[in-house]
N, C-alpha and C positions, 0 to 999 in steps of 0.2 A: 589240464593237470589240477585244479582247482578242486578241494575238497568240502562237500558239504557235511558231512558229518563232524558232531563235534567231537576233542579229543573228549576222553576221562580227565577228570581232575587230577588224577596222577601223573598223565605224559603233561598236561598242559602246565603243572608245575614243574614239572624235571625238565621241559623244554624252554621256560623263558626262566629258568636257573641256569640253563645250558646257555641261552643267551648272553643275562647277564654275569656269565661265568667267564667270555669275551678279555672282559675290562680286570676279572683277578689276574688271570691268568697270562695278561700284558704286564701286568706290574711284579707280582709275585715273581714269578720263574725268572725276571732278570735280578733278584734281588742277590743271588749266590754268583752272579758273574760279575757284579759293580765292582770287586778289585779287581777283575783283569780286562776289565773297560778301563780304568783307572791309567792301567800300567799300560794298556798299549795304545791308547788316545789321549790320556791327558796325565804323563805320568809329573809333570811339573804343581798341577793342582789338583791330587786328585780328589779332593771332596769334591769338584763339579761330577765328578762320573753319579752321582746320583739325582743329576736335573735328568738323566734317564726316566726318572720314575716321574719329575715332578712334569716335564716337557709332554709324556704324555696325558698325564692330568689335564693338562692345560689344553690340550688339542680337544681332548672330549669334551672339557668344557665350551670351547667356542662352537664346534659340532652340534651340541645338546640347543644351542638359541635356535637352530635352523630345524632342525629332524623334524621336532613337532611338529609345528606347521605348515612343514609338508608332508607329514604324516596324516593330519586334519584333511589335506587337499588330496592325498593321491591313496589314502589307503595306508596301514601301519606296513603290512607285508613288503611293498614295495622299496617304502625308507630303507627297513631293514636289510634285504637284499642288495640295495645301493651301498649303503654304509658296508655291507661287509666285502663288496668286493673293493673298494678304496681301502679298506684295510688290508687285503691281501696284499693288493698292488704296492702296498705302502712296505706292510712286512718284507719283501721283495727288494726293493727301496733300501732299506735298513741293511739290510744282508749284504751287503755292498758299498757301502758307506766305510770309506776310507779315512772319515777324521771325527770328532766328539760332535763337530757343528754337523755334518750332515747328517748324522744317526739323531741329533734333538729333532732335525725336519723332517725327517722320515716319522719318526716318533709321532711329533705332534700330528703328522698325517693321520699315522696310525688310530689317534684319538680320535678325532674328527672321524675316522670310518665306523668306529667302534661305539660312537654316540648315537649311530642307528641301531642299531639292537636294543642300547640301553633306551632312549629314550620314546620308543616307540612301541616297544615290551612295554614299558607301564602303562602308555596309555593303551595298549592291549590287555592288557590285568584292566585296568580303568572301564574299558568298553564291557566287561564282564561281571564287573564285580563294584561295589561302593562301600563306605563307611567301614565298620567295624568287619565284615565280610572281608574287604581288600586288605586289610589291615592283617587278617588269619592268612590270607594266600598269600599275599606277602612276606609276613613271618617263614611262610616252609618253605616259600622261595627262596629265602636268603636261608633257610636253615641246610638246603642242598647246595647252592653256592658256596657255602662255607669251607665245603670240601673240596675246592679246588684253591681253596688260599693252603691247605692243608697241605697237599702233595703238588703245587707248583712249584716251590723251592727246591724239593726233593727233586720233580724234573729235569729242572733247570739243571743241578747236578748231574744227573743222570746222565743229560745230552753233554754236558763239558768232560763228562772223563771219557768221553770216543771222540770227542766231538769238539771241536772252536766255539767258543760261546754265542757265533752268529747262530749256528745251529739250529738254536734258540729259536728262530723265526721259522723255519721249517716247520716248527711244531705249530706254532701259531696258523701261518697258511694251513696247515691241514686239519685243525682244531675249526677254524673258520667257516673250511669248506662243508664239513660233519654237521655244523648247526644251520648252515645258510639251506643245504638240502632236504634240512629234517623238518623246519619251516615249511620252504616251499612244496614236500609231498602233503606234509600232513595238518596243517593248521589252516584249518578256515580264514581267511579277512573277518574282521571284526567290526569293520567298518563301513555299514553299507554304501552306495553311490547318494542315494538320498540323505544321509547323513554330513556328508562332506560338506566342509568350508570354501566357499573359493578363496584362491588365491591372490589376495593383492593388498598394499599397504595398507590402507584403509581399516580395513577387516581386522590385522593383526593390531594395528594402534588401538582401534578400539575394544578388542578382545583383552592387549594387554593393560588400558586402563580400569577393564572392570578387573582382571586377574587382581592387581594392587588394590581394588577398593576391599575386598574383604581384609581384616587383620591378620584374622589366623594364616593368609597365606605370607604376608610381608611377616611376622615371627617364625613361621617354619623354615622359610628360604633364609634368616639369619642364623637360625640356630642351626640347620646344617649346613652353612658354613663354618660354622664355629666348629661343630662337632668333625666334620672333613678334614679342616683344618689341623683337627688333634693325628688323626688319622695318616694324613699324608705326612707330616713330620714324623709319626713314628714309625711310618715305613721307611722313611727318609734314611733314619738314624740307626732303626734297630741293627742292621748289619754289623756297621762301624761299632755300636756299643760291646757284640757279642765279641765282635775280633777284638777289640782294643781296651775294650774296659775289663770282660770276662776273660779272654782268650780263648774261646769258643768257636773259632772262624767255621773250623771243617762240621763241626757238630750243627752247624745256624741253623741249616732246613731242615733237622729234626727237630731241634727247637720249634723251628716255627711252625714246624706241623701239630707239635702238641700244642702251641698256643691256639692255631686255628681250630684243632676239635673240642677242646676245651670249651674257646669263647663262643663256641656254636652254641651252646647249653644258654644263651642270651635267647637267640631266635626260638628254640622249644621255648624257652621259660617265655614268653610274650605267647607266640601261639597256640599255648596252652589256658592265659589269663587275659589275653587282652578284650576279648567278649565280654569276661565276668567282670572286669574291674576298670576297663577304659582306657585310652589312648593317652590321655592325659597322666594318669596316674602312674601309669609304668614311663612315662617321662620321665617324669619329675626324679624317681625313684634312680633309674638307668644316673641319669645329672650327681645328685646325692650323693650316692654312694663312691661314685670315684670321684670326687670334690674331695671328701671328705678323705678317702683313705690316699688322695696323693699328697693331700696335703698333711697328712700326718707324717705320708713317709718321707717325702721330703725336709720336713722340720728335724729328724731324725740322722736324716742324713747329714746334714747341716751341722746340727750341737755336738757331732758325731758320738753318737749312742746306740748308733746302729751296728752291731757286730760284722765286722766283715765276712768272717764266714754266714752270714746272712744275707750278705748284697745278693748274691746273686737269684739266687730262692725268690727273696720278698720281690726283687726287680722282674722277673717270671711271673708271678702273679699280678703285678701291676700292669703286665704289658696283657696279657690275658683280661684282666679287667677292662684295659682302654677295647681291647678287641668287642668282647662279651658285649657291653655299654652299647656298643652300636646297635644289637638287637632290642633293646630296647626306646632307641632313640631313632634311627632313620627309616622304618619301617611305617611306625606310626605316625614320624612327622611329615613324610612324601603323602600318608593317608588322611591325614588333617587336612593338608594343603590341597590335596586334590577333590573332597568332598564336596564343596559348594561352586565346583569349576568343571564337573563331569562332562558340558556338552561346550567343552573347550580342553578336552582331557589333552590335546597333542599341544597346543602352542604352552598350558599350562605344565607342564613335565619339561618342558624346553626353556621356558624362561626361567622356572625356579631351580633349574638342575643346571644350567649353565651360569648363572646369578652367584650360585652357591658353590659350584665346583671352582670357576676359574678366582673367584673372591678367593675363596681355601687355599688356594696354591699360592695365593699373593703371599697369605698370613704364613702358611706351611715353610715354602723356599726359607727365609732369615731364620729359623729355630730349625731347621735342619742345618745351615750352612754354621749354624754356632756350634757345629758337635767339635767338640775340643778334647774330646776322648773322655770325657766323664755324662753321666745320665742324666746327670743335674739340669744340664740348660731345656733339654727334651723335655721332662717331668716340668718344671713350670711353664715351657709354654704351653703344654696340656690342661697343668692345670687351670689358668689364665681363662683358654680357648671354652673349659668347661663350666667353671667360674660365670664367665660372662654369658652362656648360653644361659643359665639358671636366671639371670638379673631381667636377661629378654624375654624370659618364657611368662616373668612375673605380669607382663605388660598382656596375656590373653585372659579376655573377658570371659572365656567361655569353662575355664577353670571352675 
């Protein structure tokens, strides 16, 4: 079954977007069901019904330390296939899960399966492509990804007015199945036999003490933490803010669909300049800018001068921005980080991606579980999160 020809650069981007579309489309599409998880698993507290979103994080995070380097060892194709049938089995899991605790272990499963696509697709991108080059294909990979944070919400919808919100995993299993075979007909291994690492402690100790001797990678792996961190809090929150601060509950996943096409116009705007103008540069820029405008609005909100018929408007834009921000920030700092680490592309995606993911969720969980019904506490741990990524980034030589 093994394909020797290579795809086009079209399907090879719409297929490891379709990958890492896995990991939106886990988190996204439960975000319209988290009040009737709420109400029928934990209706005593329900702000825990959103460790749904952070439990999975956290699963891909401990996932992403392993894939790699056994992606290095067996071949990228194989991880993935692994990982996505542990996802199935897991989704499966979920769908039957009679209390809030065993749908987190189903979850966390779920992450852990779903850390093979993710993390074995880059070093797939990786085996093909380096520097300012990966940095473009990744751009339009996350810029077709985008459109599944777009209409997951809406999904998720969709499947709960026929449907129980377990449902929800049905789509998943089948979404799963779609990308695990589209893989295995048509995408070559990237990774030859003679390229491979063997497998044993050794190997990986000493691979991941050169991975930390460079800087630029010990500064990429903080900053997207920091940056993740903004991210998973305000996926955390933003439901809770629409229904409770706005009263927007039924409208959220059109909302969220416009924010997610919107913030897409980040990824074009990078893979359209990041060739001409640098990886660094469109950092800095991406940091900056929503530094600066949350903390304005913030301050605003506070002295109260911010008209209320404006909250919600300016609040729309700001959550569009944190979205936006990311194309500029996590594209090029995974491509930073992977540049001087190419012929260790699998255990390096694994350590920095699990390093930075399950950190994220530490910092994420407490600034989600503080929604008290107002944006306020959201907006500064963002700001904080993005704040401090700038202080770290100050610390690369290569600026």
């Amino acid at each position: 079954m093994a394909i020797t020809k290579s795809l086009s650069r079209g399907e090879f981007i719409a297929l490891v977007a379709a990958l890492f579309a896995t990991i939106a489309l886990s988190i996204d599409a439960m975000l319209p069901a988290l009040p009737q998880i709420a109400a029928q698993l934990s209706p005593d507290a329900p702000n825990r019904a959103q460790l749904v979103i952070t439990s999975f994080v956290f699963g891909m995070g401990l996932g992403t330390l392993f894939t790699g380097p056994l992606s290095d060892s067996f071949g990228r194709k194989p991880v993935i296939i692994a990982g996505s049938v542990l996802y199935i089995l897991s989704s499966i899991a979920a769908y039957f899960a009679q209390s809030l605790e065993w749908l987190l272990i189903a979850r966390v499963f779920m992450g852990i399966g779903a850390a093979g696509p993710r993390t074995a697709a880059t070093a797939l991108v990786r085996d093909l492509f380096q520097g300012r080059a990966m940095a473009e294909v990744m751009s339009f990979v996350m810029m077709v990804f985008m459109l599944v944070p777009a209409v997951a919400p809406l999904m998720g919808q969709a499947v709960m007015s026929v449907a129980d919100w377990k449902a929800i995993f049905i789509v998943y299993i089948g979404f799963s199945l779609i990308t695990t075979l589209w893989l295995g007909l048509r995408q070559p291994e990237t990774l030859p036999p003679e390229a491979r690492r063997k497998l044993n402690l050794g190997n990986l100790i000493a691979a991941t003490r050169e991975l930390f001797s460079h800087r630029i990678v010990v500064i990429s792996i903080l900053m997207q933490t920091l940056t993740q961190a903004a991210l998973f809090a305000t996926l955390s929150s933003m439901q809770g803010i629409f229904e409770q601060r706005f009263d927007r509950a039924e409208s959220f996943p059109l909302w969220f669909t416009l924010i997610a096409l919107v913030s897409a116009l980040g990824n074009v705007i990078n893979a359209k300049t990041v060739v001409r103008y640098g990886m660094r540069r469109l950092i800095w820029l991406g940091y900056m800018v929503l530094v600066v405008f949350t903390a304005t609005l913030v301050l605003a909100k506070l002295l109260g001068i911010l008209p209320e018929n404006l909250a919600f408007a300016m609040h729309l834009i700001w959550t569009i921005m944190v979205f936006g921000a990311m194309g500029l920030q996590m594209g090029n700092l995974n491509a930073l980080a992977m540049e001087p680490v190419g012929h260790i592309a699998g255990l390096a995606a694994s350590v920095s991606s699990a390093i930075s993911t399950v950190a994220s969720v530490a910092l994420a969980i407490p600034v989600g579980l503080a929604f008290d019904g107002s944006e306020i506490p959201l907006m500064l741990g963002v700001l904080g999160f993005n704040a401090a990524a700038l202080i770290v980034f100050r610390f690369d030589n290569g600026r």
